[in-house]
C-alpha positions in Angstrom: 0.0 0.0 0.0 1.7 3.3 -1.1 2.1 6.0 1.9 -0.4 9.2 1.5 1.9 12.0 0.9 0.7 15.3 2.4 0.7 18.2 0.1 3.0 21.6 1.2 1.2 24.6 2.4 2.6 27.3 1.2 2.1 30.7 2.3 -0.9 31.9 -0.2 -2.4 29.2 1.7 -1.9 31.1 5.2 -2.9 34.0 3.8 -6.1 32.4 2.6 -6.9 31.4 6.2 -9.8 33.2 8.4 -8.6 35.5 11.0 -8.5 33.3 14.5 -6.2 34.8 17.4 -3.3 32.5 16.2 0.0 33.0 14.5 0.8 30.7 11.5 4.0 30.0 9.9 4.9 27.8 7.3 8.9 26.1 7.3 9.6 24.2 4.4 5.7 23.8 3.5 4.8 22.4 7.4 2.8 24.6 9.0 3.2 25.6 12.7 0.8 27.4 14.7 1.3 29.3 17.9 -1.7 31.1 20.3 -0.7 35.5 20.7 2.1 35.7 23.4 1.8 36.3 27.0 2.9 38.8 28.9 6.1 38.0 29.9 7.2 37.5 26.4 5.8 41.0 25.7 7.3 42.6 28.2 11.1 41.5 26.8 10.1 42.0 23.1 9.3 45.9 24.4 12.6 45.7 26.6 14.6 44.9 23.1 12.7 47.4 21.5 13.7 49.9 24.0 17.7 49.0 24.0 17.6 48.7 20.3 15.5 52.4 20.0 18.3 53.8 22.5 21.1 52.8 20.4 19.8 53.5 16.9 19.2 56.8 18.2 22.2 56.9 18.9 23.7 55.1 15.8 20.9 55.4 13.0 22.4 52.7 10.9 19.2 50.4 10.6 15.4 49.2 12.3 14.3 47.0 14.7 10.9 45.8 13.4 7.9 43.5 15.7 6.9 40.8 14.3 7.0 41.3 10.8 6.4 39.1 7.5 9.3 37.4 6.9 8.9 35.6 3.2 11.6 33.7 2.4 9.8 31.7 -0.5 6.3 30.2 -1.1 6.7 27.1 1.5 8.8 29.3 3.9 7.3 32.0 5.7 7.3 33.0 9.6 6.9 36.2 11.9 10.3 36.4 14.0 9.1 38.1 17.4 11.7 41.3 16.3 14.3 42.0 13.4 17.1 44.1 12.5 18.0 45.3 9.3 20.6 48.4 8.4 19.3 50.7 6.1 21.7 50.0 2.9 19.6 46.3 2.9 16.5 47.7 3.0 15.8 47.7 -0.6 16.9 44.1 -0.7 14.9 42.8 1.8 11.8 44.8 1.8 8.8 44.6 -0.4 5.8 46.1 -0.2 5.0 44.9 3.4 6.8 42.0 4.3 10.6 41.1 4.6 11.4 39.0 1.5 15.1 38.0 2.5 17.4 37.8 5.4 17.5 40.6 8.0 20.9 40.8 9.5 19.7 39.9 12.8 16.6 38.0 13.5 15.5 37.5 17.8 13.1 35.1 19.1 11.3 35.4 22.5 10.4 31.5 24.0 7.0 30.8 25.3 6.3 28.2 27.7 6.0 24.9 26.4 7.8 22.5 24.0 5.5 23.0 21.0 6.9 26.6 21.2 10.5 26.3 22.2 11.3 23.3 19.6 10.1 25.2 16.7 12.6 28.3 18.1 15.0 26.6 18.8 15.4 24.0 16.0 13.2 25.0 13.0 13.6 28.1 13.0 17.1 28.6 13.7 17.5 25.9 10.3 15.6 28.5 8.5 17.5 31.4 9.1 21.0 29.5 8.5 19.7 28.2 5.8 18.6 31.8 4.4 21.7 33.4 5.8 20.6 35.6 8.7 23.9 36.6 10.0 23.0 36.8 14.0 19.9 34.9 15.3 19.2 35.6 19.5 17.0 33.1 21.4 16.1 35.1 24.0 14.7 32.6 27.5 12.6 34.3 29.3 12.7 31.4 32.1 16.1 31.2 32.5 16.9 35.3 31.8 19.1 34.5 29.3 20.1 34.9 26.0 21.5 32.8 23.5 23.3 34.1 20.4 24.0 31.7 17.0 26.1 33.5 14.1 27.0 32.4 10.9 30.0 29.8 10.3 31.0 28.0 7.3 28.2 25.3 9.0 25.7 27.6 9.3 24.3 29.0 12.7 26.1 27.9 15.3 26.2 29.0 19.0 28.4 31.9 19.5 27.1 32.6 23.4 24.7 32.1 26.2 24.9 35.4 28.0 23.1 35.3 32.0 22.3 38.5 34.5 25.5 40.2 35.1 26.5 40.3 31.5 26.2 42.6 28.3 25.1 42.0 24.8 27.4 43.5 22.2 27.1 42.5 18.3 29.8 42.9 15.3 26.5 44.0 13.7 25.7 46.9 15.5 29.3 48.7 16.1 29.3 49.8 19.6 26.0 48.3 20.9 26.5 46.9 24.5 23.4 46.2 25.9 23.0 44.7 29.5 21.1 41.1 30.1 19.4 41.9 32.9 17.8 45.0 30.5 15.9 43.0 28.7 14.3 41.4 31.7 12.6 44.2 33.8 9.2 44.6 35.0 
């Protein structure tokens, strides 16, 4: 008996798909859905936001950009939880109102549970080697800490793990040193 082979969703078919208080993404034409995140994971995503705003104001080189549509191809497309791009990539990667290739730096916030974190730390980080972001940060909310993957000849690999008491700083964004603990306040 042959085995029923699943067709690819791409992402016309997202699109297609009834507004329902769920995020969908589609990795190599699987389709992953996640619930909105809490409010833990919003606090740090407006923590980033806040460092990042500090320092581009400082050194206007680029933006840092919530959840956008990041459309790699038509069976790859996902909504990092924040993105940086400089401005000399911005007609490269922008079009009309998604991202259609790499950002420089692509940072994803984990939610509680497996079904989130797997898809984070696995899929996800596959995608973006595979697509060449050059800096991907897992950023754990539960154990304040933040991991950061940059490009080798392999792909992403783990650069860091960064804990309270120590600073973020980037060969992406000259200059940027940005405490841990920042990102987690109340």
């Amino acid at each position: 008996m042959a085995a029923k082979i699943e067709p690819l969703v791409t992402v016309a078919d997202l699109e297609a798909l009834p507004e329902d208080g769920n995020r969908y993404e589609v990795i190599e034409g699987e389709i992953f859905v996640s619930r909105a995140p809490g409010l833990p994971h919003q606090l740090v995503s407006a923590n980033i936001s806040h460092e990042f705003k500090k320092y581009l104001a400082i050194h206007p080189i680029g933006l840092i950009v919530p959840t956008p549509g990041l459309v790699f191809d038509q069976y790859n497309g996902v909504i990092p939880d924040l993105v940086f791009f400089s401005h000399r990539r911005r007609s490269e990667i922008v079009e009309r109102e998604r991202l259609i290739a790499a950002p420089e730096l692509a940072i994803e916030i984990l939610s509680t549970g497996s079904q989130n974190i797997n898809p984070d730390r696995i899929t996800k980080r596959q995608l973006y080697s595979k697509y060449s972001v050059k800096e991907y940060w897992i950023v754990d909310v539960e154990n304040r800490a933040v991991e950061i993957y940059r490009q080798s000849p392999t792909g992403l690999a783990l650069n860091s793990t960064l804990y309270s008491g120590e600073r973020i700083i980037s060969p992406l964004l000259p200059n940027f040193d940005c405490p841990v603990d920042s990102l987690f306040e109340e």
